[in-house]
N, C-alpha and C positions, 0 to 999 in steps of 0.2 A: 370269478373271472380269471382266464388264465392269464400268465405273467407274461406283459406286454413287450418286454424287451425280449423274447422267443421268439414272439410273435412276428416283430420288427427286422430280426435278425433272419426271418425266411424270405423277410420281399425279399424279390428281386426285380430287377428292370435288366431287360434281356431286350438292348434297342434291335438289334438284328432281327427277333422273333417277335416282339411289339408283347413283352407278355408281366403281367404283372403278378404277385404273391402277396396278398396279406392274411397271415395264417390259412385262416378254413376259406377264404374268399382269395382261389384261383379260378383268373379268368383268362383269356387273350383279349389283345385289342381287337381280333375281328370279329369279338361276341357282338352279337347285331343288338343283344337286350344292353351291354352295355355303354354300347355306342349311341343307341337309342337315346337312352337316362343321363347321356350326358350333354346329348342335342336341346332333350330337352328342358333339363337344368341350365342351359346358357341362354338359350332363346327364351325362357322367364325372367334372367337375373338382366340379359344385356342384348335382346331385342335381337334384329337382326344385322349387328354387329360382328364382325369374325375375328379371329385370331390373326393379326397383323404378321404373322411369319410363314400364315398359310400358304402365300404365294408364291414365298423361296426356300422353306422350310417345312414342308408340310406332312412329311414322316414324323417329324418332333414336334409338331403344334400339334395333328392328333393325338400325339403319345402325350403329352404335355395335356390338352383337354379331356380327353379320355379319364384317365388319372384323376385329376383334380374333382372332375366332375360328374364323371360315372362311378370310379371307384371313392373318394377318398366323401364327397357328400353326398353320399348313401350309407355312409355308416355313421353308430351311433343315435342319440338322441337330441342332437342340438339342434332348434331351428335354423332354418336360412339366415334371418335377422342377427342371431347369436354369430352365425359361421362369419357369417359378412363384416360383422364389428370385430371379429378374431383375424378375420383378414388383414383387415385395414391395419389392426395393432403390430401384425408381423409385418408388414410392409413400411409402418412405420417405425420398428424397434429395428430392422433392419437397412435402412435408407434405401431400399428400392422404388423408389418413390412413379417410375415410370408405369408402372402398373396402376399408381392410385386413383387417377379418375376414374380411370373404370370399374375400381371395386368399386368407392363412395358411390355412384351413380346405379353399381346393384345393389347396394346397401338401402340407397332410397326406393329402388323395386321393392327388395323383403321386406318393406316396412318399418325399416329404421327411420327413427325422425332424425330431423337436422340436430336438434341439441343430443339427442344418443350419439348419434356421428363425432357432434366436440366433443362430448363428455369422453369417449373415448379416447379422442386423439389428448388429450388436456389430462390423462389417467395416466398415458404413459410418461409424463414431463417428465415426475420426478425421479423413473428408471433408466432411459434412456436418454435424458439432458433436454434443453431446452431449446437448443438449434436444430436437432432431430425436429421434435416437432415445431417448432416454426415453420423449416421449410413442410411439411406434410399438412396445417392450416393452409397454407397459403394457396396449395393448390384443391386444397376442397373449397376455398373459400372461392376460386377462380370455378370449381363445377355447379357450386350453391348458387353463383351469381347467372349462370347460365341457363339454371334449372329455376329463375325466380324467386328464389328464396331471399329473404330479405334479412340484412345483416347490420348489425349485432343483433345476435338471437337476445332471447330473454336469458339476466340473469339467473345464473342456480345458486351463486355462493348462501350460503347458510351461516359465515362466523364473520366477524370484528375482526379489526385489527387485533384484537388481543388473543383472539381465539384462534386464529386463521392456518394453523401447522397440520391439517389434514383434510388430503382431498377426499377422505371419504366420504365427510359431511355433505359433501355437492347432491342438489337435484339432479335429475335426470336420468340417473343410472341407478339401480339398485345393490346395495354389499356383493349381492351373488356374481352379479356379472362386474362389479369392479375386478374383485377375487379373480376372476378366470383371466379377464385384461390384465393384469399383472402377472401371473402366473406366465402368460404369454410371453409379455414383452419381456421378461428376465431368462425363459426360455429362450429365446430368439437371440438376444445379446451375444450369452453365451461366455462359459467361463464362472459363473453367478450360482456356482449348485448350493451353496450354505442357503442364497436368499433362495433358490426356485424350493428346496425342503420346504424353507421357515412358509413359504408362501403354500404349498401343501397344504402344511396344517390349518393356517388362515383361509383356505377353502374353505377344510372339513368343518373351521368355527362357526362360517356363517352358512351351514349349510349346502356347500357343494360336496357331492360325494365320487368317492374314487373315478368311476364309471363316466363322467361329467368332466372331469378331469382329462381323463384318457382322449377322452374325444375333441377337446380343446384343445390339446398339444397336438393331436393327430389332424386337426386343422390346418393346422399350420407348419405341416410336414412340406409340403411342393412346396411351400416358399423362404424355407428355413433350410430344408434339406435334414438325409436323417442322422445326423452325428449331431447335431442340436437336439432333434427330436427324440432320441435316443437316452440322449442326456436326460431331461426332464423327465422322461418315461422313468429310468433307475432310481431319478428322486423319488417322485410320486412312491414307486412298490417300495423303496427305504420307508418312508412314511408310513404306507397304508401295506404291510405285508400280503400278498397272494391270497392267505387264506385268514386272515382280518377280516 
């Protein structure tokens, strides 16, 4: 695979021309196939809901959905499910919290269950502090309640008081996708490159590989931005060299 920060360093966003670069995937925004793929990637994930800026902003809500959702979840091999819990953790590692109902509410589209959704949000505590996510439950706990979901879910904890110093033991979420939620949320922060490495390599232990990786940071490019995403990207190739 070729070296991702090249690759990163070609986009470009050319708002005048509406035209996007990701390495070998040049497109414009008035490509109708990817105008299309991104119609209809939103109308799966959030029904027939629009882009709230559509009406006063609507050169940069298409550029803005376009992007997000015809170019950036068409690449890679992550499911929706995966994308949507990668969402929610940069939106919560980042306090943008105004976007969150509506990812949680595509998240329970892709098939996320309600405890995937906490176990997520409850994975990044101990990265990005504990008032972060407080306020980010609170208002999933405000869409779960909307969407009937009945509250408090089932416990996952797995240790005693004695045992209790790692949330990896928790149900609900598997090593692999703890791994990438972390990896995320210390991407997003920002600042954190010794942890986002050490967290590299804790991929590779349980199993995630480079490739998987890339595509998880590259998630959460629109809402981290790329000098975050860039960051992460340099960790990862420090770790896993180009031709590794």
């Amino acid at each position: 695979m070729k070296n991702f920060i090249s690759m990163f360093l070609m986009t470009s966003l050319l708002l005048g021309g509406m035209t996007f670069t990701i390495g070998k995937m040049s497109v414009c925004a008035a490509s109708k196939n990817r105008i299309e793929t991104a119609q209809q990637k939103q109308a799966h994930l959030f029904g027939s809901a629009k882009n709230k800026l559509a009406a006063t902003d609507p050169d940069f809500a298409q550029t803005m959905d376009n992007f997000i959702y015809g170019d950036v979840y068409s690449r890679g091999k992550l499911t929706d499910k995966q994308r949507e819990l990668l969402t929610i953790t940069a939106l919560t590692a980042s306090q943008t919290l105004d976007s969150l109902p509506a990812q949680v509410q595509a998240a329970l589209k892709a098939g996320a269950t309600p405890v995937e959704i906490k176990e997520t949000l409850y994975q990044c505590a101990p990265y990005v502090g504990f008032p972060k996510t407080v306020g980010a439950l609170e208002i999933t706990n405000k869409v779960f309640k909307k969407q009937g979901i009945k509250m408090p879910l089932a416990n996952q904890s797995t240790v005693t008081e004695a045992t209790r110093f790692d949330t990896y033991t928790r149900n609900g979420l598997d090593l692999q996708m703890r791994e990438l939620i972390t990896l995320c949320a210390i991407s997003t922060i920002g600042g954190a490159e010794p942890q986002v490495k050490a967290h590299v390599q804790a991929n590779l232990n349980v199993g995630n590989d480079k490739e998987l990786m890339l595509d998880a940071v590259t998630q959460c490019l629109p809402y981290i931005g790329f000098p975050r995403t860039l960051n992460a990207i340099a960790c990862i190739n420090q770790i896993i060299p180009a031709n590794a």
